[in-house]
Structures are given as structure tokens and as C-alpha cells.
C-alpha positions, -999 to 999 in steps of 0.1 A, spaced: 57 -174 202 19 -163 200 21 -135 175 -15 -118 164 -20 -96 137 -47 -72 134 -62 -74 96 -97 -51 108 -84 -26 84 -85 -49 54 -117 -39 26 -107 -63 1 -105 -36 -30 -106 -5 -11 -77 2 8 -55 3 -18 -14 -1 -14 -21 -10 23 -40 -43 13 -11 -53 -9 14 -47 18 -10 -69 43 -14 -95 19 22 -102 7 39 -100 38 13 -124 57 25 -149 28 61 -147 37 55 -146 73 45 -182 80 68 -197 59 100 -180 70 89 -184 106 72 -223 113 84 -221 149 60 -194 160 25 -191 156 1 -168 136 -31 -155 149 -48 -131 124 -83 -113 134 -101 -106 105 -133 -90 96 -164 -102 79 -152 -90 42 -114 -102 44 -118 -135 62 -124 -157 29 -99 -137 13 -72 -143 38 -83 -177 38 -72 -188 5 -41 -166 7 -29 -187 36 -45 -220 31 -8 -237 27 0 -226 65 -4 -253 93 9 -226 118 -19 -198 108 -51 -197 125 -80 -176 116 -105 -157 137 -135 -142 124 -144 -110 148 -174 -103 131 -178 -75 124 -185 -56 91 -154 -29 88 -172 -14 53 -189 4 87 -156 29 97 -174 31 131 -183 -1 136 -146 -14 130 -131 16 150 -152 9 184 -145 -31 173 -110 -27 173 -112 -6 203 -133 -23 228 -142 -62 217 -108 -70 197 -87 -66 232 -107 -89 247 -100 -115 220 -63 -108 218 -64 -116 256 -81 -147 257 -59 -161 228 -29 -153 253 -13 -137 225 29 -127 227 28 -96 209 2 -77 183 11 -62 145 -16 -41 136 -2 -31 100 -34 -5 90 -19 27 111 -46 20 143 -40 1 174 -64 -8 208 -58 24 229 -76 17 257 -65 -15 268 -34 -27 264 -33 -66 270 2 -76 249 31 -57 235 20 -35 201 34 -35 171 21 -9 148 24 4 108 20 37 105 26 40 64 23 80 59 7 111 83 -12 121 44 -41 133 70 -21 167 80 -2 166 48 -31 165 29 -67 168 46 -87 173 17 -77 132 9 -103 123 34 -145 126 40 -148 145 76 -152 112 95 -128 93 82 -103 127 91 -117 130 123 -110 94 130 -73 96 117 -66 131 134 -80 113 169 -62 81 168 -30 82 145 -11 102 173 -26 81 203 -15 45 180 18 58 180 20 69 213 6 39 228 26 10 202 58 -1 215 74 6 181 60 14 153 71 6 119 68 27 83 77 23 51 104 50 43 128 77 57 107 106 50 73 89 68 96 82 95 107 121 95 69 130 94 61 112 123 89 118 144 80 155 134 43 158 141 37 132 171 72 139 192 79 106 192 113 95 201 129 84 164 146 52 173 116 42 183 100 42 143 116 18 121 117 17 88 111 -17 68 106 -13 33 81 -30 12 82 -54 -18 72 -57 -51 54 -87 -58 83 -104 -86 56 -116 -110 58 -79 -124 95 -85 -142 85 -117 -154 83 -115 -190 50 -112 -210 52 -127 -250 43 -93 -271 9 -115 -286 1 -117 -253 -2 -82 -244 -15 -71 -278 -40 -91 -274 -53 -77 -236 -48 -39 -245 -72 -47 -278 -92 -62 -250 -89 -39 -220 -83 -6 -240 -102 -13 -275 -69 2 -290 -33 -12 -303 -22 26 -304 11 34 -281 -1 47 -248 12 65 -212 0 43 -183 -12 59 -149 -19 40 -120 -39 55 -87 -72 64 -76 -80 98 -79 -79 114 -50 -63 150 -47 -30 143 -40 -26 120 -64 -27 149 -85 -39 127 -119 -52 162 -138 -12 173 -135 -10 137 -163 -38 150 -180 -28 186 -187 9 175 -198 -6 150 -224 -26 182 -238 11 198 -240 27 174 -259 20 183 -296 14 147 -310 21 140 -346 14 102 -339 -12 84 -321 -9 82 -282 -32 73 -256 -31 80 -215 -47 49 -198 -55 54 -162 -64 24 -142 -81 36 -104 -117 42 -91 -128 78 -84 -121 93 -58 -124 130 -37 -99 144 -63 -126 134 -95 -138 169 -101 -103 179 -110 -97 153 -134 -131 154 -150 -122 195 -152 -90 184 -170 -100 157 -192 -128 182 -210 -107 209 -220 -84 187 -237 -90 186 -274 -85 153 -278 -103 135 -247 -113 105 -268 -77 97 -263 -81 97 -226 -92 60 -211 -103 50 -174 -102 17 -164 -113 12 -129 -101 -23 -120 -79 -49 -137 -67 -84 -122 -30 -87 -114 -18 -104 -149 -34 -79 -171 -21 -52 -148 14 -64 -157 4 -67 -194 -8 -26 -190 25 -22 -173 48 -40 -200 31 -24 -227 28 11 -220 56 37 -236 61 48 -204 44 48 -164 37 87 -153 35 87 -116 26 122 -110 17 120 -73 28 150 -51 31 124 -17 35 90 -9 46 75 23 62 53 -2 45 47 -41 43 13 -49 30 14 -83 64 30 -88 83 1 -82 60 -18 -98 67 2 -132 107 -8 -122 103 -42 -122 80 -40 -154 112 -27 -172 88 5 -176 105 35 -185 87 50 -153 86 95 -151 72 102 -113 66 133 -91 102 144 -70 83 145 -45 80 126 -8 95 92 -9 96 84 -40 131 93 -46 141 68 -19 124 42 -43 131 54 -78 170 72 -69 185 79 -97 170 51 -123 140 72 -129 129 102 -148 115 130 -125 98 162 -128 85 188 -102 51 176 -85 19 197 -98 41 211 -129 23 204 -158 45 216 -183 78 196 -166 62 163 -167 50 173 -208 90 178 -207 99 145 -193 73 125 -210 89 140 -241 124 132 -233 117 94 -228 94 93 -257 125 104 -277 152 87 -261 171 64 -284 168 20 -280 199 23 -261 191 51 -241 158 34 -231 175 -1 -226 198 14 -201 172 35 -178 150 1 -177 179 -20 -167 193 0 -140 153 4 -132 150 -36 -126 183 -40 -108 172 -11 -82 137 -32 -79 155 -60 -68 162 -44 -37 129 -44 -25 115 -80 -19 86 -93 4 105 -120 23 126 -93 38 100 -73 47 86 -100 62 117 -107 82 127 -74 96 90 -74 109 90 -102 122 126 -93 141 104 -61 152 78 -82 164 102 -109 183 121 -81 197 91 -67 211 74 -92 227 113 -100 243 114 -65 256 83 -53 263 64 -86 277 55 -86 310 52 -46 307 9 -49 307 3 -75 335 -18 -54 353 -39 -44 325 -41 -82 312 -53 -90 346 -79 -59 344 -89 -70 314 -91 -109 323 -123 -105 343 -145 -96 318 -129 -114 289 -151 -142 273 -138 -161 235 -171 -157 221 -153 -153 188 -157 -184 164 -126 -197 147 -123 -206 116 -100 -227 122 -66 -239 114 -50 -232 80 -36 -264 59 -42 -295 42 
């Protein structure tokens, strides 16, 4: 089987969880599938980057669509119009297009389509005016038009059963990973020696993880460390680029007293990330939705005494392992920090071990293999549905689309 997977989504950097759910399961794919082939349509920022990830794969194959996605209008009318064209003449089985869009308009193979939250209606104020004209106009159409769709968690699934009508056994969930490097064990020198480097301090310190965009709700983090009434040195690191919520967290962080204790780090590779991770007292997750909250699970498998938002999904990832206080409450997370900070070796021993066994129910390779059962299942069911429209579409379809090539040695 042909399957083709739609990466025009993918800004290396930018999209945040999305690219990490992309990139791990395309890994796994390949390798737990040989018999079929892999098609991927990528754009001109992720193409290299895909690339190397799948370099080891004789049964991927590359195709560069050219066209620059950084341009939200030039990917959406890409994807819309030209990217049919190319599915067609690749006689492609059935298309995953894992970044919550699909081709509307012309409908040459069965779809497959991720749609990982509806955070548009949920929360509006997340997005610039075109980008929430863009999800308000085609989010309901992609699920209408996919033959299933797939998202990350029971309440996504209940959110888009509720706002698009769609029938519900028609949205699957399939949960995501967590890339296993993070419970691998880091020697102490080790991560002394990057938080000198990254943080320019040795001091004990909360760890936040997100971009700062509103619902994220990062100044909720910063107003409970105000609250906390430290008689020893503590620091609140928060790694993630600014975003539409920065005005609130800049608002926060000056009326603290003691901002110099507050430290941004915009970017970190994936090794020191775990060293931030396994050296922090504890993770704060204060996020008030998430169609499911990586970085949670991420904390998990760090063996992170990890405090998070009850909020959304993230009880389906964290259950009962986790600390939680009520999203937006400033004061009840300055209560749950200060219960963990306080807890006992044992006490702390036992949260972090029933954290890591809980983690180890999330794992790419299944992901990976419940998709690709979605995907198989599809094209089985749904693949002579769009004849007529692959023979409307046939006339005017020309390759014209340079391959990279095949992937392997």
C-alpha cells in the first residue's frame, strides 16, 4: 500500500507539540510497516529536516512541493489546490495529514486527518486574525470531508464531536508518546554542569515549559512563586519563545519583588532539556487547555515531581500520579508547589515512581501502529469511494514536483 502523508504543516521550531508528534511517529512508521510504502510531501523548510530523520528508510520517499509554508497563505492555497494534484499522480492508497487541515476541494484518495484540539473556539485570543480566520474556515470542513479523523485524547474527541456534529465513532483517539530518552538517567555532574551553563545558577529551581501564549496561562506560575514566602534560594526557569500571551507575563514578572529570580530561556536542544527536566525541584504545568500536554508526560518520564492545571486533558495523562491545582488559581498552585517542596524523600520517591510507571503507557511505536491500522482500514473501506473525482482531477494533473528521492543507504 501507497500511503502519503501530508507534512505542509511542519515549521521546523514553530509549531510546537505538533512537530514532535509528526516527527516521532514518522520514525516508527517505516519500520513497523516495510510492506507498505511512505510518500511524505514536505515543504521548503522541513524537507532536510525530514530527510535526516528518515535517512535509515528504503520504503520512504520524499517530495519536495515547494513551497515556503513560513507564508500561512501560500501553504493553505498549496495544500488546497497544487498538493491534490501531486497526491493524484503518485497514485496514492490513502492520505494522513496529521497538522488538523486536509485538501477540501478535491478529493482524489481516502483522508486521514489529526485534528489535536478545537483551542480556536476554546480560546480565540491564542491566534493573530488570519491565522483564526483560517482555523475557524477549514477545521470544520477537514473534519467533515476526512474519512476519519484521529485526536489525541477523550476530551478533544468530545470537543469535536460537540462543535462540528460529527458522528463520534467516526474520531479516534490514539494517544501520543513520549520520546523514552527523557527517563534515561542523567549523572548529577552532568546536569550541574548545564544549569551553571544554561541558567548561570546552581540554586534549586521550578521548571516551566510552553510558549507564552494566553492559555498557557505562564503569569498563573509567576504570581504563585511571588506567594511562596521563600526562606531559601529558588528560581522559576521557563523555557518557550513569546508569544500573544507576553504582555501578561511581562505584567507578572515586574511586580514580583524578586524578578531577578525569574529566568527565560527560549530554546534548548533535547539533552539539555532533559538535564532542565531532571534537575528542577519540580515541573509547574499551569496551562488551563491542552488537547493533550506533552511536556506533562515528559516531566513523568523525567521522574519530575510534576504540579499541572486540572484542566482539559491533562488528567487523562497525569491521573492520579500528579499533583494538581485549579487552572488560573494563583494561590492553589503557591499551595501545591508548597506541598511537594515539603514532601518527605519517601513521599517524593513514591509520586515519581508511580509518575514513570504511568509514562510507560504512552509510547511512539503504538501510536504509530494504531495510525497506521487507521490508515489501512481506510484505504480498505473507503477506496474506490473518489473515482470520479480522481478521474476529474486526472486531466489536468502534471508531476511537476521534483523528488528527492528515495530514503536509505
Amino acid at each position: 500500500m501507497k500511503i502519503g502523508i501530508n507534512a505542509l504543516f511542519l515549521i521546523p521550531g514553530e509549531v510546537g507539540g505538533t512537530e514532535t508528534y509528526l516527527r516521532k511517529t514518522l520514525i516508527e512508521l517505516p519500520s513497523i510497516a516495510p510492506e507498505h510504502e511512505f510518500v511524505i510531501f514536505a515543504n521548503e523548510e522541513n524537507r532536510n529536516l525530514l530527510a535526516r530523520d528518515l535517512a535509515d528508510f528504503s520504503n520512504v520517499s520524499i517530495i519536495d512541493t515547494k513551497v515556503h509554508a513560513t507564508s500561512r497563505l501560500k501553504r493553505v492555497l498549496h495544500e488546497q489546490f497544487v498538493l491534490p494534484k501531486v497526491v493524484l499522480s503518485q497514485k496514492i492508497d490513502v492520505l494522513w495529514n496529521p497538522g488538523n487541515i486536509c485538501p477540501l476541494y478535491k478529493h482524489t484518495c481516502p483522508y486521514v486527518t489529526t485534528i489535536h484540539d478545537m483551542q480556536y473556539i476554546s480560546y480565540p485570543n491564542d491566534f493573530t486574525k488570519l491565522v483564526f480566520f483560517f482555523m475557524k474556515h477549514f477545521t470544520p470542513k477537514a473534519i467533515l470531508k476526512s474519512d476519519a479523523v484521529v485526536t489525541n485524547s477523550e476530551f478533544a474527541r468530545q470537543e469535536i464531536v460537540q462543535y462540528s456534529k460529527v458522528k463520534v465513532d467516526r474520531v479516534h483517539v490514539v494517544l501520543p508518546g513520549v520520546t523514552q530518552n527523557f527517563s534515561e538517567h542523567l549523572e548529577p555532574e552532568f546536569i550541574k554542569e548545564r544549569k551553571i551553563a544554561l541558567l548561570h545558577s546552581n540554586d534549586p529551581y521550578l521548571l516551566v515549559v510552553a510558549n507564552s501564549y494566553p492559555h498557557k496561562s505562564i503569569e498563573t506560575a509567576i504570581e504563585a512563586f511571588g506567594k511562596l514566602n521563600l526562606t531559601k534560594p529558588l528560581n522559576l526557569v521557563i523555557l518557550g519563545r513569546p508569544r500573544l500571551g507576553e504582555p501578561a507575563v511581562q505584567t507578572a514578572i515586574e511586580a514580583l519583588q524578586n524578578s531577578e529570580r525569574i529566568i527565560r530561556l527560549h530554546h534548548v536542544v533535547e539533552s539539555d532539556l532533559r538535564a532542565l527536566y531532571q534537575g528542577a525541584a519540580a515541573f509547574v504545568f499551569p496551562s488551563r487547555y491542552e488537547g493533550f500536554g506533552l511536556p506533562v508526560l515528559e516531566g513523568m518520564c523525567a521522574r519530575t515531581p510534576v504540579i499541572a492545571a486540572r484542566n482539559a486533558s491533562i488528567p487523562e495523562v497525569g491521573g492520579d500520579t500528579i499533583e494538581y491545582f485549579n487552572g488560573g488559581d494563583y494561590e492553589d498552585l503557591a499551595m501545591a508547589i508548597k506541598k511537594v517542596l515539603n514532601k518527605s524523600e519517601a513521599q517524593l520517591n513514591a509520586q515519581i515512581t508511580a509518575q514513570a510507571q504511568r509514562a510507560t503507557r504512552f509510547n511512539w511505536k503504538d501510536t504509530a501502529k494504531n495510525i497506521l491500522a487507521l490508515l489501512v482500514d481506510t484505504a480498505k473501506l473507503n477506496g474506490n469511494k473518489n473515482s470520479k473525482d480522481k478521474q476529474a482531477v486526472s486531466s489536468d494533473s502534471k508531476d511537476g514536483v521534483p523528488l528527492i528521492g528515495t530514503l536509505g543507504n
